[in-house]
Backbone as CSV, one residue per row, in Angstrom:
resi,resn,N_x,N_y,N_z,CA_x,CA_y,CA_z,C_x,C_y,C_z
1,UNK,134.986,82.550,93.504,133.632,82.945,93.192,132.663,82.093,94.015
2,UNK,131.901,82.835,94.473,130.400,82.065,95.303,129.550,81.002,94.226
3,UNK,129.422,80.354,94.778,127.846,79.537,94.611,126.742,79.233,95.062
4,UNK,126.027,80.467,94.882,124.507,80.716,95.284,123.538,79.367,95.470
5,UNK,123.872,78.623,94.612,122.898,77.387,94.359,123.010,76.657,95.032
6,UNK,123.900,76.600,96.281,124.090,75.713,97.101,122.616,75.977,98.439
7,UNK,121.844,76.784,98.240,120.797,76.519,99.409,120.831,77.757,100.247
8,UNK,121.872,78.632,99.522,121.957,79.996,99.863,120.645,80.694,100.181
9,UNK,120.236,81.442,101.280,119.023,82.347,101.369,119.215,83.667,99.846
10,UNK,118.394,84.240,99.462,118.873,85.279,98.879,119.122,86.663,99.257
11,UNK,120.110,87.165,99.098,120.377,88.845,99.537,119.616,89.379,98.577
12,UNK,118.933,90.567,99.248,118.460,91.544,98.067,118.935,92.922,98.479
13,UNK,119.238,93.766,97.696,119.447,95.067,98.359,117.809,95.932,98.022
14,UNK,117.961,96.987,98.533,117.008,98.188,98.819,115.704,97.924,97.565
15,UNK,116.460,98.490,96.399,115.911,98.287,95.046,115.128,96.910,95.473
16,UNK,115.707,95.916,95.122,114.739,94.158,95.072,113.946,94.122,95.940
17,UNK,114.341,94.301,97.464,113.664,94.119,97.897,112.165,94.886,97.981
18,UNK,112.385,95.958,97.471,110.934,96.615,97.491,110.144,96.520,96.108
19,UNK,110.846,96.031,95.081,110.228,95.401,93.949,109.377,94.110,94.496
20,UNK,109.721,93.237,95.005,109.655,91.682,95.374,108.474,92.115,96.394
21,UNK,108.579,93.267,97.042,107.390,93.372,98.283,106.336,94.214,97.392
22,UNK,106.792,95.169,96.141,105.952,95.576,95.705,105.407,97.094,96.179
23,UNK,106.473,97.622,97.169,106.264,98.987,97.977,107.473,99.888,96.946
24,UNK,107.162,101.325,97.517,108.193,102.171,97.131,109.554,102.231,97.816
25,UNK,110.626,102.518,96.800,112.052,102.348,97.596,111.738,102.814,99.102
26,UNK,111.289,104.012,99.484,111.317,104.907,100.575,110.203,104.248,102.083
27,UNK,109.442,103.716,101.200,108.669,103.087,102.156,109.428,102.212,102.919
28,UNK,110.043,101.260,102.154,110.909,99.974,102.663,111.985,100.552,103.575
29,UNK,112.254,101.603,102.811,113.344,102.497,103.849,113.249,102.734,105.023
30,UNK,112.015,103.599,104.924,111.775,103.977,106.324,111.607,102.821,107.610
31,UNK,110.632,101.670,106.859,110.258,100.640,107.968,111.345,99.947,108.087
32,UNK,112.392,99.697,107.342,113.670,99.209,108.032,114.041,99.523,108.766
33,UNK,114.574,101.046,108.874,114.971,101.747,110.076,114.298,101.841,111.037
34,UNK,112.817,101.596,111.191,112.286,101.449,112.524,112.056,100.012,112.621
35,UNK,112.799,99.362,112.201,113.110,98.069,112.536,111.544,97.396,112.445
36,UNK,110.798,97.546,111.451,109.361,96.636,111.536,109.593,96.204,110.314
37,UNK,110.734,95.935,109.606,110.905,94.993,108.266,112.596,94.676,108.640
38,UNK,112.701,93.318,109.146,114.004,92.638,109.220,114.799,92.787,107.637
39,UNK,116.042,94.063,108.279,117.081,94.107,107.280,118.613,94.523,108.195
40,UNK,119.394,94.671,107.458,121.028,95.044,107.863,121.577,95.816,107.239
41,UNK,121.766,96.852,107.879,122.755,98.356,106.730,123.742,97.506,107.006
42,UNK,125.016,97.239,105.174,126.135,96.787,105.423,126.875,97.656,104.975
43,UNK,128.048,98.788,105.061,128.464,99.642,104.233,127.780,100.689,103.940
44,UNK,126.503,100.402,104.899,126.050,102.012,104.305,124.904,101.717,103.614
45,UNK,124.501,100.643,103.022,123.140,100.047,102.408,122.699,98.776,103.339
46,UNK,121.282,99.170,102.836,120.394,98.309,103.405,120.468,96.997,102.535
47,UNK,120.489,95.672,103.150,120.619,94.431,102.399,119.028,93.613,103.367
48,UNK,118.642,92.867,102.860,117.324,91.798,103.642,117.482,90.629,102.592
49,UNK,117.026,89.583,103.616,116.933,88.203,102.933,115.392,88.125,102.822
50,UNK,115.498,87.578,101.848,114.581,87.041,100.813,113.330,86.167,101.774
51,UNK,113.692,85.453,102.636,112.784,84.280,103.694,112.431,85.195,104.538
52,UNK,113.298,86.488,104.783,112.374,86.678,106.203,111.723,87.899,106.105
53,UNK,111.606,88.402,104.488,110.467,89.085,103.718,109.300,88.803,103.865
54,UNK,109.353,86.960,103.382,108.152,86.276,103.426,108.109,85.957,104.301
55,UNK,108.884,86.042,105.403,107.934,85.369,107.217,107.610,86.377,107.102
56,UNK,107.382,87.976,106.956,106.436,89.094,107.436,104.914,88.745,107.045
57,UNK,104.640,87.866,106.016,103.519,87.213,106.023,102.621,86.215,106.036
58,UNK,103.185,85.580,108.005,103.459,84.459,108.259,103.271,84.529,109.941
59,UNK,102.429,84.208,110.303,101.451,84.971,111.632,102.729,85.158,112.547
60,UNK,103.851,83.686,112.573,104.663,83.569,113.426,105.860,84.223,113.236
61,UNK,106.218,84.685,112.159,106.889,85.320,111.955,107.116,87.000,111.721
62,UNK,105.870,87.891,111.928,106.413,88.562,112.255,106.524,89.322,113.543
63,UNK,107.634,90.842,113.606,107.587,91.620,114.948,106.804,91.311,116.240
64,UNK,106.952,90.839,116.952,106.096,90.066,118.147,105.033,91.464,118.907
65,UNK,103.710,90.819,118.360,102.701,91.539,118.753,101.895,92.705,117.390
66,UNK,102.868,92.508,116.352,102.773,93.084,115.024,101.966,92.599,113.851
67,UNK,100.691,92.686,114.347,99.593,91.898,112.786,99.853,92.839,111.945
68,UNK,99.181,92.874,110.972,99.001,92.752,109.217,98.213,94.255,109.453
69,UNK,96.944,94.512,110.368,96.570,95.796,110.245,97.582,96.526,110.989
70,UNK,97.917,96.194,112.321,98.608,97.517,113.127,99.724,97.628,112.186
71,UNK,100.837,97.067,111.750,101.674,97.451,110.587,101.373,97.897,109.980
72,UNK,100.154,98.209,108.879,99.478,99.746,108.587,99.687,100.612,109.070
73,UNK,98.959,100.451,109.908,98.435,101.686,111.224,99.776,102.351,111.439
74,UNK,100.900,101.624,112.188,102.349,102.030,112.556,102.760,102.680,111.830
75,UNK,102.445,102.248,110.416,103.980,103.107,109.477,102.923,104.392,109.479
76,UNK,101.452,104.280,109.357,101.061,105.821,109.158,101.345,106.577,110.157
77,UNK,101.171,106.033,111.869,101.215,107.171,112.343,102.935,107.355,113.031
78,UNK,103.900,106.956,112.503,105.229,106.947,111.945,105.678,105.651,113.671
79,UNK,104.856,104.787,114.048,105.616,103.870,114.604,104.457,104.232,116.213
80,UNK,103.879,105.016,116.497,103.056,105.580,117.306,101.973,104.471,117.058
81,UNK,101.103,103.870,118.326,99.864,103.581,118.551,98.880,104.042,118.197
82,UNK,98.266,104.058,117.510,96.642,104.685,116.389,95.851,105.083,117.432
């Protein structure tokens, strides 16, 4: 058996993680797959760690060239330049 408590990052799958961000399952979905929210299909599901949730709101951490409005902008006009 694992022991998480050792300093482990946390896994979240699909569900958590879009609780924890506070978006809809589908939203999180989609921007995973266009790769503007760091995650990993393992088996067929989407898994993301917990830290690099919160570097998305963290100037240096996220998508290079990717602020806080154009990540709006992107997911509306599905990844297209506004």
């Amino acid at each position: 058996m694992t022991d998480y408590a050792l300093g482990h990052d946390d896994v979240l799958n699909l569900e958590e993680a879009s609780q924890y961000l506070r978006i809809k399952r589908r939203t999180l979905y989609v921007l995973a797959a266009r790769r503007a929210v760091p995650g990993a299909k393992i088996g067929g599901q989407w898994r993301f760690r917990q830290s690099q949730l919160d570097g998305l709101f963290e100037e240096g951490q996220r998508p290079p060239g990717l602020h806080a409005v154009q990540f709006q902008a992107r997911w509306r006009t599905g990844g297209r330049k506004p």
